[in-house]
SEPA-89012 format. One record per atom (N, C-alpha, C): residue in three letters; x, y, z. Coordinates in steps of 0.02 Angstrom, whole numbers, padded with zeros to 5 digits, always signed. Each point is the difference from the previous one (the first is absolute). Layout:
<recs>
AlaXYZ;...
</recs>
This chain:
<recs>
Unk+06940+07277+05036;Unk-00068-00026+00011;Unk-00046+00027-00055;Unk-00048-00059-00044;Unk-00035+00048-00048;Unk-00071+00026+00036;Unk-00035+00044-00044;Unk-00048+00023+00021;Unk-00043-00061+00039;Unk-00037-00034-00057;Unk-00031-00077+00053;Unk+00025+00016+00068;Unk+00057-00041+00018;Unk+00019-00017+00063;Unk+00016+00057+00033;Unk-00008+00061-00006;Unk+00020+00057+00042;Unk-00065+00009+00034;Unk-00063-00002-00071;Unk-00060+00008+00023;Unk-00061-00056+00044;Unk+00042-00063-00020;Unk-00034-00054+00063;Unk+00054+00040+00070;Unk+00061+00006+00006;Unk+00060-00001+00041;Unk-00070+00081+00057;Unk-00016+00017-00049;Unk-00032+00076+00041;Unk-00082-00021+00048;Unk-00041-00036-00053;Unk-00066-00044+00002;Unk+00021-00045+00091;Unk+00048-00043-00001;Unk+00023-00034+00055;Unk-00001+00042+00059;Unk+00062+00058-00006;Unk+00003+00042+00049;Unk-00042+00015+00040;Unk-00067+00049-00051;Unk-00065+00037+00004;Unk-00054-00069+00032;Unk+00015-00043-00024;Unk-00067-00056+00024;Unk+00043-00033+00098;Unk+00045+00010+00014;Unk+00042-00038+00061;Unk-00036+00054+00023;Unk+00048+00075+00018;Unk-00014+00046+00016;Unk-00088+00031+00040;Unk-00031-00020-00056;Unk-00072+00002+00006;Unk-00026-00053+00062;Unk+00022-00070-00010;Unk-00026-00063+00037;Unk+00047+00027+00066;Unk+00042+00032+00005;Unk+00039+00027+00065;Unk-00043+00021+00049;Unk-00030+00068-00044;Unk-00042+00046+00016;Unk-00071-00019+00027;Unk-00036-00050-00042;Unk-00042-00034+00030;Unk+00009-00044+00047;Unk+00050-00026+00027;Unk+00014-00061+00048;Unk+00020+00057+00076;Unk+00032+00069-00013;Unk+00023+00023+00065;Unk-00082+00010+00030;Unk-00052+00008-00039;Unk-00047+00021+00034;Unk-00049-00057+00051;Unk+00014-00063-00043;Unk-00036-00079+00011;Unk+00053+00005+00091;Unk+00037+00012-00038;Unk+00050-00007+00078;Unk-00013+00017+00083;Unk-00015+00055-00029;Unk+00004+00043+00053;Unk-00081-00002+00019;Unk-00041-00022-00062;Unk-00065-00017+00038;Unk+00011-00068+00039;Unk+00039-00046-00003;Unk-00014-00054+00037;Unk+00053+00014+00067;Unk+00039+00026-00025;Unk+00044+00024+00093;Unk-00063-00001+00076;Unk+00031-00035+00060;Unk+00072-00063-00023;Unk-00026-00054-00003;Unk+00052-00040-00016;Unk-00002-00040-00035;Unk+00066-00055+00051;Unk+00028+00030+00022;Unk+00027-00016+00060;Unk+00026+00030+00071;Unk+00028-00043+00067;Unk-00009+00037+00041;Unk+00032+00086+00004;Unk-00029+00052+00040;Unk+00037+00062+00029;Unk+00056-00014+00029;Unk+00040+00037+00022;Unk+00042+00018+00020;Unk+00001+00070+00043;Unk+00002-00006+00091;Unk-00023+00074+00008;Unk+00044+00017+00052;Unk+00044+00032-00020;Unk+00065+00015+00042;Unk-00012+00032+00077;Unk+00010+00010+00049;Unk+00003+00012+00055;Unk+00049+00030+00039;Unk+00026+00062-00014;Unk+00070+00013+00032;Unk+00020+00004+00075;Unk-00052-00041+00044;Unk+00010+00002+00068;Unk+00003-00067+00008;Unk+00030-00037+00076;Unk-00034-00075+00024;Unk-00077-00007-00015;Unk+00000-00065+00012;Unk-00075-00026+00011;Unk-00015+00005+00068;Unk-00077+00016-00007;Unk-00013+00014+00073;Unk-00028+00056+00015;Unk+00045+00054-00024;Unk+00001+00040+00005;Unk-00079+00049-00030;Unk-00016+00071+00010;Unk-00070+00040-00029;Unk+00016+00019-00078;Unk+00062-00002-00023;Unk+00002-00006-00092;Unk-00025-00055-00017;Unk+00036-00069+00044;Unk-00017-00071-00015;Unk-00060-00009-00009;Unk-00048+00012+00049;Unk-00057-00004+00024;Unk-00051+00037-00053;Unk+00004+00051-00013;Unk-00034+00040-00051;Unk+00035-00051-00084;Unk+00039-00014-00017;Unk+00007-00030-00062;Unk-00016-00068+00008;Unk+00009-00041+00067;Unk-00054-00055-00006;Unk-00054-00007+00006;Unk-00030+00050+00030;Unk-00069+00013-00014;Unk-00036+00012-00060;Unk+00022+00043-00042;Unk-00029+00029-00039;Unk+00023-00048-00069;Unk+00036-00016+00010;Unk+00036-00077-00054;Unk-00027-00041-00007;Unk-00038-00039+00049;Unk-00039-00038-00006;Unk-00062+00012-00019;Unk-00018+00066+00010;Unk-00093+00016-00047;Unk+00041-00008-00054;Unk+00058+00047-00036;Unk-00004-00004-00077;Unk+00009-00049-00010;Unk+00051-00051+00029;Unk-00005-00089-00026;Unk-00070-00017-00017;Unk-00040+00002+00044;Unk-00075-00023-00001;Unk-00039+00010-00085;Unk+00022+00097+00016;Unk-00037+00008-00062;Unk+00029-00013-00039;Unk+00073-00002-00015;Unk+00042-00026-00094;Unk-00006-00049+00000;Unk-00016-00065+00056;Unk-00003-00055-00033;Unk+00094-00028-00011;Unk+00044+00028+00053;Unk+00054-00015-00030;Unk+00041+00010+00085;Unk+00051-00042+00016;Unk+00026+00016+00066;Unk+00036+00055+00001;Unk+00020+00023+00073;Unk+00031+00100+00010;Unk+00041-00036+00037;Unk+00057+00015-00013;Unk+00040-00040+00062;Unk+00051+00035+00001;Unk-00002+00026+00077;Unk+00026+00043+00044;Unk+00102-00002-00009;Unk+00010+00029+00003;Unk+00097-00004-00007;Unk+00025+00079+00041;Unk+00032-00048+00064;Unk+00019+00059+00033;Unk+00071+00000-00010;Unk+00030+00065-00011;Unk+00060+00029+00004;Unk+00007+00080+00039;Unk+00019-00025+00070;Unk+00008+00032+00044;Unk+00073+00051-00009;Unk+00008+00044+00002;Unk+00050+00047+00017;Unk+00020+00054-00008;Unk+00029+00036+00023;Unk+00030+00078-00047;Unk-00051+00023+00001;Unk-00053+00022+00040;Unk-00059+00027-00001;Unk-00019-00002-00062;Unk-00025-00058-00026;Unk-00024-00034-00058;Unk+00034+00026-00052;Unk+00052+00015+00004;Unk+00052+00012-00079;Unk+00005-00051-00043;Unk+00016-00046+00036;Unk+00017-00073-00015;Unk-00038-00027-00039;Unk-00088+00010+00021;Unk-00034-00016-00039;Unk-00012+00036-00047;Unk-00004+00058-00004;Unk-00030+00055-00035;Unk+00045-00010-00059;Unk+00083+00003-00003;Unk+00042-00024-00067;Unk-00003-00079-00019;Unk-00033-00062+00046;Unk-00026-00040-00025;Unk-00069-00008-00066;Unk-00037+00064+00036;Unk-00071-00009-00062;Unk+00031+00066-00044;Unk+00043+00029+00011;Unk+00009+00046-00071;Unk+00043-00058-00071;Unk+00030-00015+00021;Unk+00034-00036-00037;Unk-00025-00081-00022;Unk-00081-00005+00036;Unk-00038-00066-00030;Unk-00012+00014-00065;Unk-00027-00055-00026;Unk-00037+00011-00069;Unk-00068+00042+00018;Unk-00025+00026-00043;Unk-00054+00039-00011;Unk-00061-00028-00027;Unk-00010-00054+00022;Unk-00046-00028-00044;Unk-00065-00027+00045;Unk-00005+00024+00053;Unk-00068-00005+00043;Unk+00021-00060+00058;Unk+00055-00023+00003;Unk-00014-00035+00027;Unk+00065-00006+00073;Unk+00019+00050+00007;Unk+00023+00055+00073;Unk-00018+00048+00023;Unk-00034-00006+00027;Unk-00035+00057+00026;Unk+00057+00020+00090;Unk-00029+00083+00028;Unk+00040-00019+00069;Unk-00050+00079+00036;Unk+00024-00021+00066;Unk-00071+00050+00048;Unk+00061+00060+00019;Unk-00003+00043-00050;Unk+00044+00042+00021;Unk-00037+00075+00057;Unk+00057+00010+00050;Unk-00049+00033+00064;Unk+00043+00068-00049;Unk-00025+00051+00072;Unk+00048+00067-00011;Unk+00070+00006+00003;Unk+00014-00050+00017;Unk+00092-00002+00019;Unk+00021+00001-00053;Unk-00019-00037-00055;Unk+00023-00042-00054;Unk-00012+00065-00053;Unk-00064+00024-00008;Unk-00007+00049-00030;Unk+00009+00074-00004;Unk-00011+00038+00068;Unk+00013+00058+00028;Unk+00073+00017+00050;Unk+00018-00045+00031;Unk+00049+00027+00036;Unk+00071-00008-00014;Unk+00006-00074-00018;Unk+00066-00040-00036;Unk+00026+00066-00064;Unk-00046+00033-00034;Unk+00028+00025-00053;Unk+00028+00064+00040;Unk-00017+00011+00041;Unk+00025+00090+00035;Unk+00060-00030+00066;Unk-00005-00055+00034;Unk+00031-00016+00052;Unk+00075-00004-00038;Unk+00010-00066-00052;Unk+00042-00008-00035;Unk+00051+00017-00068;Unk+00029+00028-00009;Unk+00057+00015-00049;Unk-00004-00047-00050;Unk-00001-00049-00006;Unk+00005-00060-00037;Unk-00043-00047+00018;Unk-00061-00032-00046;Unk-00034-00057+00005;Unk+00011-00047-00092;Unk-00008-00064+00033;Unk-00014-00052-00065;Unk-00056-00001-00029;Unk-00054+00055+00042;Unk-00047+00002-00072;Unk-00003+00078+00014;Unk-00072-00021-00049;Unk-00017+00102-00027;Unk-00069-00009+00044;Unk-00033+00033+00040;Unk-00079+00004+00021;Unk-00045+00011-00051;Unk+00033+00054-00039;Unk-00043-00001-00036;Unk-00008-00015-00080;Unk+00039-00030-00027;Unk+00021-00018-00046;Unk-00032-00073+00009;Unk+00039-00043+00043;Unk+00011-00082-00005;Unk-00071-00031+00033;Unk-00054+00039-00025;Unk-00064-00027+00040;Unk-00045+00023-00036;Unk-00056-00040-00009;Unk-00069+00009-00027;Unk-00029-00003+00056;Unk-00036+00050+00037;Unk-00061+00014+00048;Unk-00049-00055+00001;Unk-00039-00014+00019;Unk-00055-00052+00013;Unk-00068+00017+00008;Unk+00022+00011+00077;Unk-00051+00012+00049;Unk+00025+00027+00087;Unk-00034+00016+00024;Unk+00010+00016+00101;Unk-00040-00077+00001;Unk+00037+00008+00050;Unk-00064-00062+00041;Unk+00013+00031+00082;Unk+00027-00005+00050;Unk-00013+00051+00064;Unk+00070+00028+00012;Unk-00036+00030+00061;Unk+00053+00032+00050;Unk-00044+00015+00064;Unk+00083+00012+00042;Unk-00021-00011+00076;Unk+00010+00078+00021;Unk-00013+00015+00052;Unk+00032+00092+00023;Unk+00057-00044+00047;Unk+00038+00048+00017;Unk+00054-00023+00043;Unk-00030+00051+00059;Unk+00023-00030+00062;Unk-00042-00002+00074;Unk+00056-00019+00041;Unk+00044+00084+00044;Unk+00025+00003+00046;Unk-00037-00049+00068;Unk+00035-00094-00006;Unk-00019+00002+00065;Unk+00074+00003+00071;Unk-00021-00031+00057;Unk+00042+00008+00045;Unk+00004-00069+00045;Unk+00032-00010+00018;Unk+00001-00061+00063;Unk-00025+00014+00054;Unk-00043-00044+00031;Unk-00043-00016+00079;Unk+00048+00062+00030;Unk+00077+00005+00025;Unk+00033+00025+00030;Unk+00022+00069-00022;Unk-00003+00010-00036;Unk+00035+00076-00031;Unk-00029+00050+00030;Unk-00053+00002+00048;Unk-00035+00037+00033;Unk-00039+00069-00026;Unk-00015-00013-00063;Unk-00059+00038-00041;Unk-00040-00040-00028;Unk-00078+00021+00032;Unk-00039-00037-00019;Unk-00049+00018-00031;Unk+00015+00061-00038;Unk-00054+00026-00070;Unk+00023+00067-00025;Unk-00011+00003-00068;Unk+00017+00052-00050;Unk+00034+00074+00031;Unk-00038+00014+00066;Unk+00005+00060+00007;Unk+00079+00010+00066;Unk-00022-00063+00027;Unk+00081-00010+00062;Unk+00050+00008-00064;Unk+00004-00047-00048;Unk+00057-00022-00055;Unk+00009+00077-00010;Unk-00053+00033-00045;Unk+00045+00077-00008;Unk+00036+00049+00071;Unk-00051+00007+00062;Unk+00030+00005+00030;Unk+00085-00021+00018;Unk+00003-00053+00005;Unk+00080-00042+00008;Unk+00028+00014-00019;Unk-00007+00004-00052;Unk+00041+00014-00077;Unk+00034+00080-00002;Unk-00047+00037+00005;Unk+00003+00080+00005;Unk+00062+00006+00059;Unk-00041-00026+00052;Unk+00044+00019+00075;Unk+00078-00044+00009;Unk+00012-00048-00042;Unk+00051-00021+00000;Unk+00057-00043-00091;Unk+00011+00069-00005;Unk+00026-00010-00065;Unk+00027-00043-00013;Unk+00006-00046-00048;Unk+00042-00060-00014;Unk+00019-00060+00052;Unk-00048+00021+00062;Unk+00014-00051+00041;Unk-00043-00104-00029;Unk-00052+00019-00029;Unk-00064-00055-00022;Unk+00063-00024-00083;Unk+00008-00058+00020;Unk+00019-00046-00054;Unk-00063-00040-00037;Unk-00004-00014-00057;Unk-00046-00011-00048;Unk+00038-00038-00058;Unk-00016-00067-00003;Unk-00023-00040-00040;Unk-00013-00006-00075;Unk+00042-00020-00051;Unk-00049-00017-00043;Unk+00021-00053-00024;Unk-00007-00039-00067;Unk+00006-00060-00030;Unk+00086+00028-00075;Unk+00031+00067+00023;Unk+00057+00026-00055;Unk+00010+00049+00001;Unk+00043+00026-00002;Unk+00003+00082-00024;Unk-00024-00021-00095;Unk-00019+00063-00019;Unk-00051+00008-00061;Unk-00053-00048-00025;Unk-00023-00032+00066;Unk-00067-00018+00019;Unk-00053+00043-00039;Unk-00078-00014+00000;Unk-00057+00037+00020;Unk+00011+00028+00059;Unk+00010-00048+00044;Unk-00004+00043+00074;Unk+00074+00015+00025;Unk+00058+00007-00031;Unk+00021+00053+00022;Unk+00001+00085-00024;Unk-00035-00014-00062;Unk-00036+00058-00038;Unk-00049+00021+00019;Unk-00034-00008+00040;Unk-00064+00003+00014;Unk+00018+00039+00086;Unk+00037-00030+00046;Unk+00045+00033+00054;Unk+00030+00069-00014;Unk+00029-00007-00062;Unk+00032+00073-00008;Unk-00054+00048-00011;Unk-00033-00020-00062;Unk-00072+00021+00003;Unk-00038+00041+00059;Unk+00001-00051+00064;Unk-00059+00033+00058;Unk+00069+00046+00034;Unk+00067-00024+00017;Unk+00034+00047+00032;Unk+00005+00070-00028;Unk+00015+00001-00072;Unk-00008+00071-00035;Unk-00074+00045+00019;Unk-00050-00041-00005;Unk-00070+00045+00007;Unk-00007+00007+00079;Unk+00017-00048+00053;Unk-00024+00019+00079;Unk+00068+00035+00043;Unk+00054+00001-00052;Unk+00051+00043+00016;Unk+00025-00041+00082;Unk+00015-00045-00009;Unk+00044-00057+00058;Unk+00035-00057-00031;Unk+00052-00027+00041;Unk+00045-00027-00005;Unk-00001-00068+00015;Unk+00024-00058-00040;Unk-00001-00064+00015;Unk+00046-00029-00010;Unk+00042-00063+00020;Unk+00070-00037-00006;Unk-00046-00048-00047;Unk+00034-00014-00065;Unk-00006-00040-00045;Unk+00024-00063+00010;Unk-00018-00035+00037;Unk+00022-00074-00007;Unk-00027-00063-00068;Unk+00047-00001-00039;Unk-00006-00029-00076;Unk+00013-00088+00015;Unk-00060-00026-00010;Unk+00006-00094+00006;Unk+00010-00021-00064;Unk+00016-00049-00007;Unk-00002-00038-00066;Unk-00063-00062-00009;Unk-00053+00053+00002;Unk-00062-00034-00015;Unk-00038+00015+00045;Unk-00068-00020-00010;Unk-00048+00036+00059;Unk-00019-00043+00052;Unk+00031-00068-00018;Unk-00014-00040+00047;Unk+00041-00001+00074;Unk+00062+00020-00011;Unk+00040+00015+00052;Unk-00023+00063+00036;Unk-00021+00040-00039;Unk-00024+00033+00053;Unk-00060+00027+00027;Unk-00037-00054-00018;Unk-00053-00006+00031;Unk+00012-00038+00064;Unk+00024-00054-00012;Unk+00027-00020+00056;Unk+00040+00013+00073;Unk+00057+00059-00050;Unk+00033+00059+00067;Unk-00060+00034+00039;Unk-00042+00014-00044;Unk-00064+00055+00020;Unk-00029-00052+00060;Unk-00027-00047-00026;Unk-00033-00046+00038;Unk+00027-00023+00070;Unk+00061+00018-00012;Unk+00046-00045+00057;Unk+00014+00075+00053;Unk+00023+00042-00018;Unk-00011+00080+00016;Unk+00074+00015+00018;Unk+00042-00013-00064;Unk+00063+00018-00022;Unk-00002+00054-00026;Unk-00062+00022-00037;Unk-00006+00062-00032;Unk-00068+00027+00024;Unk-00001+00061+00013;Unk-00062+00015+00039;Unk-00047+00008-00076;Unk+00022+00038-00070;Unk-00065+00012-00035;Unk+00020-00038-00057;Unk-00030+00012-00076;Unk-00002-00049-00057;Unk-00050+00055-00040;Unk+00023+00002-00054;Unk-00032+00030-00061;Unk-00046-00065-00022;Unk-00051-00045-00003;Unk-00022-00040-00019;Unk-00052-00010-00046;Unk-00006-00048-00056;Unk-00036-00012-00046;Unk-00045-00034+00022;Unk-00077-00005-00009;Unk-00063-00050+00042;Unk+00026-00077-00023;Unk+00014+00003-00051;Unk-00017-00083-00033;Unk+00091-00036+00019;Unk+00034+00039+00029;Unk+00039-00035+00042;Unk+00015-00006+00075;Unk-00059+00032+00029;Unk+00001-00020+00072;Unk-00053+00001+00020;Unk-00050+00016-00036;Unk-00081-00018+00021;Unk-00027-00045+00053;Unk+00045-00067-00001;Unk-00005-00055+00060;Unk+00030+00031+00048;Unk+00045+00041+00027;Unk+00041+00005+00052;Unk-00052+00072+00023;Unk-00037+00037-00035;Unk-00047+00054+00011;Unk-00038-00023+00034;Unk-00049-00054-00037;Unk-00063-00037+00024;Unk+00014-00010+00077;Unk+00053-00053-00007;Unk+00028-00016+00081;Unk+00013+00035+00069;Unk+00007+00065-00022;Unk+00014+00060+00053;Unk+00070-00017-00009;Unk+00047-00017-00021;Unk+00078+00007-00009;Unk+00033+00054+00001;Unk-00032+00040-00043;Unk+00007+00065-00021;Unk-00059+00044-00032;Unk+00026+00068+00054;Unk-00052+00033-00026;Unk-00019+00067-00059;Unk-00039+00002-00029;Unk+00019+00030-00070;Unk-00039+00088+00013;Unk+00044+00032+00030;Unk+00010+00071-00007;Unk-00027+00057-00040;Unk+00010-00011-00072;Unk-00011+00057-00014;Unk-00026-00032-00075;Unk-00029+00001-00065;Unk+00000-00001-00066;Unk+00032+00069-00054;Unk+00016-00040-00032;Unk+00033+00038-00060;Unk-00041+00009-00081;Unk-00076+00001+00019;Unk-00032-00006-00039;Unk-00060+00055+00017;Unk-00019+00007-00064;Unk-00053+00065-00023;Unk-00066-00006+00029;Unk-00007-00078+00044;Unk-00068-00010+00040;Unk+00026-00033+00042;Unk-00045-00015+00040;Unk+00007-00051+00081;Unk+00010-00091-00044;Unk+00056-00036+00001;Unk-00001-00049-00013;Unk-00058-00043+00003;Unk-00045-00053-00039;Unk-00054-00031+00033;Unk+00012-00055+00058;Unk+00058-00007-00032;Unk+00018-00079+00065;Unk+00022+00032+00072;Unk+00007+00078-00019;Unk+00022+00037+00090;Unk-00041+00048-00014;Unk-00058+00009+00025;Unk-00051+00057+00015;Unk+00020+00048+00026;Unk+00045-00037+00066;Unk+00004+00048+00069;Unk+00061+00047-00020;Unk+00036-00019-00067;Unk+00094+00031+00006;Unk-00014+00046-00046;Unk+00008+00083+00027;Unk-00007+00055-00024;Unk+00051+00010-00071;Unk-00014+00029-00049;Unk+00048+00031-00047;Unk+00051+00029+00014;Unk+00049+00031-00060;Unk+00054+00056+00050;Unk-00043+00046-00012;Unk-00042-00005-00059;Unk-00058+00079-00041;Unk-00033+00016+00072;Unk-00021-00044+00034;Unk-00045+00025+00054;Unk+00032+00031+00029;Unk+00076-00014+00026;Unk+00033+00047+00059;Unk+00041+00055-00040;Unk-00035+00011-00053;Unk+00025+00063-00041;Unk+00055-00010-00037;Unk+00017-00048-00027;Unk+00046-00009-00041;Unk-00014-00042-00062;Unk-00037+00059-00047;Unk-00042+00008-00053;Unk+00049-00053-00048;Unk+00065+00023-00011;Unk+00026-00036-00069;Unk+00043-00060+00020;Unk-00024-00032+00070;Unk+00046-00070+00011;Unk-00060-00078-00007;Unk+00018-00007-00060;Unk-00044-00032-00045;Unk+00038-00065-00035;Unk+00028-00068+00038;Unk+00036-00035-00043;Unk-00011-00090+00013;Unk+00017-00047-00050;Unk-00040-00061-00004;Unk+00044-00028-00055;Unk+00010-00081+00008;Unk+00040-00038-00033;Unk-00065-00016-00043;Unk+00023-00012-00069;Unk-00056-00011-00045;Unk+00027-00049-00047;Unk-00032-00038-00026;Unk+00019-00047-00048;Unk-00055-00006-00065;Unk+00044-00011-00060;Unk-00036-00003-00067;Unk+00043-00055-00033;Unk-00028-00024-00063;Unk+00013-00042-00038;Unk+00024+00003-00079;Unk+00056+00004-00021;Unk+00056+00001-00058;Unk+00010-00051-00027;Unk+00025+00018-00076;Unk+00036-00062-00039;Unk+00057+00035-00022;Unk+00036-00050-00044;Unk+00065+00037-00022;Unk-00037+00048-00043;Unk+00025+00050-00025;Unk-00018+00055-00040;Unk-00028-00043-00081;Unk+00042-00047-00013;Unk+00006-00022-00068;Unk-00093-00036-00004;Unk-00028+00011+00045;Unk-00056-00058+00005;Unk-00045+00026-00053;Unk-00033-00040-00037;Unk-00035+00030-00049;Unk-00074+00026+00023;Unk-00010+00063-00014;Unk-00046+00013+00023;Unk-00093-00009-00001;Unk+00011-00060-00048;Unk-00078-00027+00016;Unk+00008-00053+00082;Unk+00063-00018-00006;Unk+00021-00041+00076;Unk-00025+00045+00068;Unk+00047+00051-00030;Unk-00017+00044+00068;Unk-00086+00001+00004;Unk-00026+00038-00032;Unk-00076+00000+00010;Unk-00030-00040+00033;Unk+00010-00079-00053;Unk-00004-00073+00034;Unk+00009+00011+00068;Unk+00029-00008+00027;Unk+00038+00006+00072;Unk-00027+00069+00048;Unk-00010+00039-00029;Unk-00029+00051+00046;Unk-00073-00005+00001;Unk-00036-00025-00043;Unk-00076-00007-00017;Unk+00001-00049+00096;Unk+00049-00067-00031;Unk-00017-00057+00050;Unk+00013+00021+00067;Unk+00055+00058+00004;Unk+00025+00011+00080;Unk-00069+00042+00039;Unk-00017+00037-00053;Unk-00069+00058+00015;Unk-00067-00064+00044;Unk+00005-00038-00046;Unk-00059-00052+00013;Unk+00025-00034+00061;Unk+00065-00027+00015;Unk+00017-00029+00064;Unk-00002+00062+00047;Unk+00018+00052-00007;Unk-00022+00051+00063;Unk-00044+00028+00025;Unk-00046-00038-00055;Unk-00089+00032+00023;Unk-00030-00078+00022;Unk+00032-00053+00019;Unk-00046-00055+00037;Unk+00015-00002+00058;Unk-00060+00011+00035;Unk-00024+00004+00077;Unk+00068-00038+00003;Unk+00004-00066+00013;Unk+00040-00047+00057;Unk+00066+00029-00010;Unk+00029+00004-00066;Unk+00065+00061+00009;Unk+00022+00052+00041;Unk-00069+00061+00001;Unk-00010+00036+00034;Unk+00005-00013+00067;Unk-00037-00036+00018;Unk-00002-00013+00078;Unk+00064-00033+00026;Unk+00032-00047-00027;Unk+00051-00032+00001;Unk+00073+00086+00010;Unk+00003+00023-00037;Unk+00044+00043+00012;Unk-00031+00054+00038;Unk-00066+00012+00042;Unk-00001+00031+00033;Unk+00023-00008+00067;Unk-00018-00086-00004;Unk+00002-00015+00077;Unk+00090-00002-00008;Unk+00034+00007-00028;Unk+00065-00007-00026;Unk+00035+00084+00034;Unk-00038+00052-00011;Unk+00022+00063+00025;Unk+00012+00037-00069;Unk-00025-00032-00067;Unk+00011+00033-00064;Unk-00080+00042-00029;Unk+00028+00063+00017;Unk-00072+00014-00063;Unk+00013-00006-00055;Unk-00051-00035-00052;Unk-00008-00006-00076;Unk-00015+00067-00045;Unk+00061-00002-00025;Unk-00005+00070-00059;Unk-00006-00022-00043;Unk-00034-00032-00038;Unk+00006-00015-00061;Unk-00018+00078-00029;Unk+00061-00013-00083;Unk-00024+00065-00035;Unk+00054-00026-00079;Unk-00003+00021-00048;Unk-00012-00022-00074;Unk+00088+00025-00023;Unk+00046-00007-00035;Unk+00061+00013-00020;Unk+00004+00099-00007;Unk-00030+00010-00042;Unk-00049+00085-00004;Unk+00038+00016+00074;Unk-00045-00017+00064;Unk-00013+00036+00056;Unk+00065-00031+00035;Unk+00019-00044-00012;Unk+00050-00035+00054;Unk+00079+00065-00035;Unk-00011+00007-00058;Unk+00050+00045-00023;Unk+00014+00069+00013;Unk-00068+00023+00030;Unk-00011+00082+00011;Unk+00013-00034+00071;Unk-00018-00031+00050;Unk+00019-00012+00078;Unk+00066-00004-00032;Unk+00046-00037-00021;Unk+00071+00002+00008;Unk+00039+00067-00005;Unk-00014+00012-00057;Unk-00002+00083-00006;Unk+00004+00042+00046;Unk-00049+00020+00040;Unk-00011+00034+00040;Unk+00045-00027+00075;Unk+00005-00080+00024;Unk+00060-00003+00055;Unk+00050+00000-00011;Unk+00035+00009-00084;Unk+00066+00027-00025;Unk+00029+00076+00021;Unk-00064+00042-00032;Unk+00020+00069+00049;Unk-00007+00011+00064;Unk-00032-00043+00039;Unk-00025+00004+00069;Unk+00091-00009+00032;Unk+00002-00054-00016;Unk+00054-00045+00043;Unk+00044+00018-00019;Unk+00030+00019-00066;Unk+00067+00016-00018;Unk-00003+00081+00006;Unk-00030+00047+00031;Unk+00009+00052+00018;Unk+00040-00023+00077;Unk-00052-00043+00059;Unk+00023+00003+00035;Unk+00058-00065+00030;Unk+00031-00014-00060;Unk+00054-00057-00002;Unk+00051+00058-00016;Unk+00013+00051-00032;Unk+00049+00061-00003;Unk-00006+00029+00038;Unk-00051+00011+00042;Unk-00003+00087+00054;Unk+00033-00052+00067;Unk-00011-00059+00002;Unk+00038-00023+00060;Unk+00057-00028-00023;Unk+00026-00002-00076;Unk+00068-00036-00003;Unk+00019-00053+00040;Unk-00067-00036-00050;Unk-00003-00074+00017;Unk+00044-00034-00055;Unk+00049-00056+00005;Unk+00040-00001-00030;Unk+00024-00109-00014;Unk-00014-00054-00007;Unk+00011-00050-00020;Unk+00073-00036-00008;Unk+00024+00049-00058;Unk+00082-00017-00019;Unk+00035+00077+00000;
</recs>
């Protein structure tokens, strides 16, 4: 090659290169440009469902672009969770990853298809619920203080409910049994709908329960909700004491959900996307919509959603080893 053509051959390079550079930015200012994609690792129907169609549709509103919902139910959202690691990265998969997905799956399990913390770009929180020991019409405790009583006076006799073993709420059970020092039979459903239903029907006298999946069966008098697992008096149950109130300072636990892309997402996207989720979690009808839902709205910024993960990594995987809690 002579000089000339080495030196146009270099000129070409340097001028593509450049128009590259200026076009990733044109780009990513006009994102999107077509519809979302927002993964769902539970049924529809369901209080994940419910919180990502909710909140899907403000950001539709505001991008100007459709959010359309894709549920892949299973494996306590594994399924999904190695579905959006392995999407493209390019803004346009997003998925509502809870604590399972992020905090517990990595300590429960020996082997997963993704990384927590690797295969994800942070977002945003958008809520969480406290989980709320309730009981059936029949189980014959009918507030916070009979339940410890019972419990105390008859060890392992009270069977309890949840939606899995390495649940929120069967983490959250081990949780209050370690701090009130009593005993419970773990009865593990495959989903929370079944056993809400056992509960309801009074196959099982209690249930570790999430608000935004039995909130209707609460309202109804179906079942009654016992105790909270949260740092205040729930707003949607005034009357249902803490465990903090009956002295059990560090039983403190709640299914929470936030919003991820594949890791590869470029990060003016992410911003994009967290700017818009911030703005859908601060409009009234959202708000109210997932309140009357049984969800409080956390909204909080990638920054803060990263120090909360943080912090229920050491929480939970201390006490996912001291009880040799175990998956595979």
């Amino acid at each position: 090659m002579n000089a000339r053509k080495k030196t146009l051959t270099v000129a070409l390079v340097a001028l593509t290169a450049s128009m590259l550079a200026l076009d990733a930015p044109a780009q990513t200012a006009a994102y999107p440009t077509k519809p979302v994609r927002w993964v769902v690792g539970y049924p529809a129907g369901g209080g994940t469902d419910f919180l990502a169609r909710t909140v899907g549709a403000q950001v539709s509103q505001q991008m100007g672009q459709p959010v359309l919902v894709d549920n892949k139910p299973g494996a306590g959202a594994i399924i999904a969770s190695e579905n959006v690691a392995r999407a493209p990265g390019d803004g346009y998969t997003v998925f509502s990853a809870d604590n399972g997905v992020l905090v517990y799956n990595p300590a429960l399990y020996k082997k997963l298809p993704y990384d927590a913390e690797k295969d994800f770009a942070l977002v945003g929180m958008m809520g969480r619920s406290p989980l709320v020991i309730t009981a059936a019409p029949n189980a014959g405790v009918a507030d916070a203080k009979a339940l410890i009583a019972a419990l105390k006076a008859s060890p392992g006799k009270f069977s309890i409910a949840t939606p899995g073993t390495g649940s929120p709420h069967h983490l959250a059970m081990e949780l209050f049994q370690r701090e009130a020092g009593v005993s419970m039979l773990h009865v593990p459903y495959k989903g929370g709908a079944p056993a809400l239903q056992d509960l309801m029907g009074g196959q099982v006298p209690l249930m570790m329960l999430d608000l935004p999946s039995g909130v209707s069966a609460v309202k109804a008098g179906k079942v009654i909700p016992l105790l909270a697992m949260s740092a205040e008096r729930i707003p949607q149950l005034p009357n249902v004491p803490t465990a903090k109130e009956l002295g059990y300072a560090n039983v403190e636990a709640y299914t929470w959900q936030g919003l991820v892309t594949p890791a590869a997402t470029p990060k003016e996207v992410q911003a994009k996307l967290g700017t818009e989720l911030q703005k859908a979690m601060g409009d009234a009808g959202v708000k109210q919509k997932l309140y009357d839902a049984g969800w409080e709205a956390r909204p909080a910024d990638a920054s803060e959603m990263t120090r909360y993960a943080d912090a229920e990594r050491k929480k939970w995987h201390a006490l996912i080893k001291a009880r040799d809690i175990k998956l595979d």
